[in-house]
C-alpha positions as CSV (number, residue, x, y, z in Angstrom):
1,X,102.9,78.9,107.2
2,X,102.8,82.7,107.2
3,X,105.8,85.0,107.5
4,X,106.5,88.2,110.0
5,X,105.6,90.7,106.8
6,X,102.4,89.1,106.0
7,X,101.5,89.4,109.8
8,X,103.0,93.1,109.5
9,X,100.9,93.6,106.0
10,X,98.0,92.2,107.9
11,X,98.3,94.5,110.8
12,X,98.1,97.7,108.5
13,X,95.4,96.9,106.0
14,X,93.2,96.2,109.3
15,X,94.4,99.2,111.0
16,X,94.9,96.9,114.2
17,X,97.9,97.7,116.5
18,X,100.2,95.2,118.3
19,X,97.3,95.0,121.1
20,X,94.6,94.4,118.7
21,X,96.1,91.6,117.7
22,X,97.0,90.2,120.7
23,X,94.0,90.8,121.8
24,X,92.0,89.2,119.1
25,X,94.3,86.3,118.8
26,X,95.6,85.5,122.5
27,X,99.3,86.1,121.6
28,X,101.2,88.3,123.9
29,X,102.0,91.3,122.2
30,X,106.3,90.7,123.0
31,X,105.2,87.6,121.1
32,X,103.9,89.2,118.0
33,X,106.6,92.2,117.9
34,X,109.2,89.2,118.2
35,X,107.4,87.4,115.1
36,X,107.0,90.3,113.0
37,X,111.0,91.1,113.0
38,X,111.5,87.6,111.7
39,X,112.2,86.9,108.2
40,X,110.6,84.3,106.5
41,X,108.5,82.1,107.6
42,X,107.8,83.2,111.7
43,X,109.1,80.4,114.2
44,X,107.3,79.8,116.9
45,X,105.0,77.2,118.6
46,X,102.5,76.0,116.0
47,X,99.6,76.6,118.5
48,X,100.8,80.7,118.2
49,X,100.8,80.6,114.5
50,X,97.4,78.9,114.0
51,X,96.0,81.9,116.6
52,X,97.8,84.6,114.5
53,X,96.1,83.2,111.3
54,X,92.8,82.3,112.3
55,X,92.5,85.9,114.1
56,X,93.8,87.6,110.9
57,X,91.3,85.6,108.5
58,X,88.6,86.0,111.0
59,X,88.4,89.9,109.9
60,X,88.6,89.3,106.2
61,X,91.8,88.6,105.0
62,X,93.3,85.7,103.7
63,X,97.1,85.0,102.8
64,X,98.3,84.2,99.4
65,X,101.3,82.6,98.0
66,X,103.7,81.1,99.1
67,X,106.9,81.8,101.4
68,X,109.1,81.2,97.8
69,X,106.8,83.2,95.4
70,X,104.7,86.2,96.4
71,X,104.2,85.9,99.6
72,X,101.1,88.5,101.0
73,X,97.4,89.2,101.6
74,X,94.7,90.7,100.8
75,X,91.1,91.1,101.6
76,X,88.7,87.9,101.2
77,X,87.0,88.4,97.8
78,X,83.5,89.2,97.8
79,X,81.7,85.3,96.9
């Protein structure tokens, strides 16, 4: 599960705005500004989530930690 800030984090270090997410991951942008203001994990259909995270690694990121100890992410390492 991922949390609003990770999506938030994820946003910046891509330089992607609401509507480049949405339109990369099929999630209406009231979606996604709704999701980021959450704290914690985001709540939402699983179906949205999955979209949200597969759009977000897609471009290179991955997420680390967990909700409980250092939550974030970062860019895929080099292999």
């Amino acid at each position: 599960m991922i949390s609003g800030a990770q999506v938030r984090a994820a946003r910046a270090l891509l330089d992607w705005s609401i509507k480049d997410l949405s339109e990369r991951s099929n999630v209406s942008t009231p979606t996604i500004q709704r999701l980021e203001r959450q704290h914690g994990l985001i709540s939402s259909q699983p179906r949205t989530v999955i979209d949200l995270q597969k759009a977000i690694e897609e471009a290179g990121l991955e997420f680390i930690g967990t909700p409980d100890n250092g939550p974030g992410v970062r860019f895929k390492p080099k292999a």
